[in-house]
KOLRO-232913 format. One record per residue: residue number from 1; residue in one letter; chain; x, y, z of N, C-alpha, C in turn. Coordinates in nm, 3 decimals. Example, Ala and Ser with C-alpha at 12.3 -4.5 7.8 and 13.67 -1.06 7.14 Angstrom:
<rs>
 pos code unit    n_px    n_py    n_pz   ca_px   ca_py   ca_pz    c_px    c_py    c_pz
   1    A    A   1.319  -0.569   0.780   1.230  -0.450   0.780   1.320  -0.330   0.780
   2    S    A   1.285  -0.225   0.708   1.367  -0.106   0.714   1.290   0.003   0.787
</rs>
This chain:
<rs>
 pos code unit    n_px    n_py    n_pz   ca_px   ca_py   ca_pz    c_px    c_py    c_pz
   1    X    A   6.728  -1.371   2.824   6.639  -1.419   2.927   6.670  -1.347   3.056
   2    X    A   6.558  -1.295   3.116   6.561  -1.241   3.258   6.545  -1.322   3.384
   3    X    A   6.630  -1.343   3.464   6.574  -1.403   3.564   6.590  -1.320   3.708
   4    X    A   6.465  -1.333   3.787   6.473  -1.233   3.883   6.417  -1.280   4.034
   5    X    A   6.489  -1.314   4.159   6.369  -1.335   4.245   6.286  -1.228   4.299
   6    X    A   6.150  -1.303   4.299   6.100  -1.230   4.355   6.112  -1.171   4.487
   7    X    A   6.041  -1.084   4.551   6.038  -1.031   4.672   5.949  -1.070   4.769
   8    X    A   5.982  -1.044   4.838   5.891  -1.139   5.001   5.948  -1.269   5.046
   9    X    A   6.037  -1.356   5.048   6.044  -1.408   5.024   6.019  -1.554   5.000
  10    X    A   5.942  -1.521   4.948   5.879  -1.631   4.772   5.958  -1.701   4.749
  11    X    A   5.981  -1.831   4.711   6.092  -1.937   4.660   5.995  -1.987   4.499
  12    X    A   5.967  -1.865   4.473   5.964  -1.848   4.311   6.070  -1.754   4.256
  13    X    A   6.058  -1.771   4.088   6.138  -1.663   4.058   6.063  -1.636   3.924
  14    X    A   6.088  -1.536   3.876   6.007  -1.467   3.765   6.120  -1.437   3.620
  15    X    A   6.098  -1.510   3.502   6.174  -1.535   3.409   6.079  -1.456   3.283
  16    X    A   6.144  -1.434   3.225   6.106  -1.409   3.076   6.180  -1.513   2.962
  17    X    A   6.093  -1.565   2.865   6.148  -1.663   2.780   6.083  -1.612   2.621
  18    X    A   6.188  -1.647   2.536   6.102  -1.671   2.392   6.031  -1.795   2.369
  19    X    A   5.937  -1.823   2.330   5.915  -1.901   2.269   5.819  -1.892   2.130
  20    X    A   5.780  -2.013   2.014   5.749  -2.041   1.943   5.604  -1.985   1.966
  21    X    A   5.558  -1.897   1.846   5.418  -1.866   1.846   5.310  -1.975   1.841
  22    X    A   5.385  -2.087   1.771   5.252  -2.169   1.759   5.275  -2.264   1.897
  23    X    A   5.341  -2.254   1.976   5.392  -2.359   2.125   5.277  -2.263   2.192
  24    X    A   5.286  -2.124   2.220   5.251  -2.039   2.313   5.092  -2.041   2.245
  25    X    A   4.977  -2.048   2.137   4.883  -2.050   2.133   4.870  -2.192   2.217
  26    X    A   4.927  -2.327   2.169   4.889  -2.444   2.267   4.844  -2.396   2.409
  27    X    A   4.993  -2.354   2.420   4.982  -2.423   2.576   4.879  -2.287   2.647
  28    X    A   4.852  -2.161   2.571   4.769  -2.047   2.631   4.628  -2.114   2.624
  29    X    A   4.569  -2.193   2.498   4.483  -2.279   2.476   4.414  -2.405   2.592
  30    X    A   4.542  -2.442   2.579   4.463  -2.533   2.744   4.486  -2.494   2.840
  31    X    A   4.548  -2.384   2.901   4.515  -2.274   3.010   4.399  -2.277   3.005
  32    X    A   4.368  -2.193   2.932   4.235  -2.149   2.922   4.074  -2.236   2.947
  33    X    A   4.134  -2.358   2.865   3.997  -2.468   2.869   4.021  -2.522   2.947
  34    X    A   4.142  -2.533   3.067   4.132  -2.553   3.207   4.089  -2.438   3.362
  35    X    A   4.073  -2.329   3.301   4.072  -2.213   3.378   4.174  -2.157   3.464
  36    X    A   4.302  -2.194   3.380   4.391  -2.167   3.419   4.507  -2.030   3.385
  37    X    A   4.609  -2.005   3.491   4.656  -1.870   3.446   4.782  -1.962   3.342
  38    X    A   4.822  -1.896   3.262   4.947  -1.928   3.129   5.019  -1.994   3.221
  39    X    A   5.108  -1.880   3.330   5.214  -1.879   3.368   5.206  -2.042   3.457
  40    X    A   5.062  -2.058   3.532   5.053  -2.192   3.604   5.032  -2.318   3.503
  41    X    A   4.990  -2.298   3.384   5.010  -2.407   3.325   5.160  -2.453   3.228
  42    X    A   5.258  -2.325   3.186   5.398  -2.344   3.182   5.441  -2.405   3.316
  43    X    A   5.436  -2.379   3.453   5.474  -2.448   3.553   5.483  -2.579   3.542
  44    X    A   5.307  -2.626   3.520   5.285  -2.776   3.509   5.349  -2.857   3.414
  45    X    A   5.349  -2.800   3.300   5.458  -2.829   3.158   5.576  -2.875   3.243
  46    X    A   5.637  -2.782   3.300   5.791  -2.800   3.297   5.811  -2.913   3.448
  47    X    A   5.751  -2.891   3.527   5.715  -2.991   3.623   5.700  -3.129   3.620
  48    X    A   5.623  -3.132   3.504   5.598  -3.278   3.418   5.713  -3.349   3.350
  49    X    A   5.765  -3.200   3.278   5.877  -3.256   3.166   6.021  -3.283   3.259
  50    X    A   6.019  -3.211   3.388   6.123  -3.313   3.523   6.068  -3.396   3.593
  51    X    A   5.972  -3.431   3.589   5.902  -3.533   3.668   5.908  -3.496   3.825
  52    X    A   5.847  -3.379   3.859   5.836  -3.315   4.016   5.710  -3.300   4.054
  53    X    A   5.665  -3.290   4.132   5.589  -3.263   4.182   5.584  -3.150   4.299
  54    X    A   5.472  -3.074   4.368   5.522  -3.003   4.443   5.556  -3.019   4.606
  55    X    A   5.573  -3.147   4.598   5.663  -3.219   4.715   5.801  -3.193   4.692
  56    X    A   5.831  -3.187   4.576   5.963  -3.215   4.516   6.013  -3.039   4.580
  57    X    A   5.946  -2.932   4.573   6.012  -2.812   4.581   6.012  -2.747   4.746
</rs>
């Protein structure tokens, strides 16, 4: 796994992960039928699965 911050400074950071082919059609799946980008709906995933919000960051 890569983890990298970004530049400008952004209080994001930019990761690379494996995951499960059939996890990554899901969650690319309701991206999509939300009009959403992957990477912002992994956000929301993991956001959810700590219970944050973006008050929290």
């Amino acid at each position: 796994m890569t983890d990298e911050n970004s530049s400008g400074g952004s209080d994001t950071t930019h990761t690379s992960i494996e995951i499960d082919r059939e996890v990554w059609r899901q969650v690319r799946a309701e991206a999509v039928a939300e009009g959403s980008n992957v990477s912002v709906k992994l956000e929301d995933i993991l956001r959810q699965h700590f219970d944050m919000d973006e008050s929290d960051t």
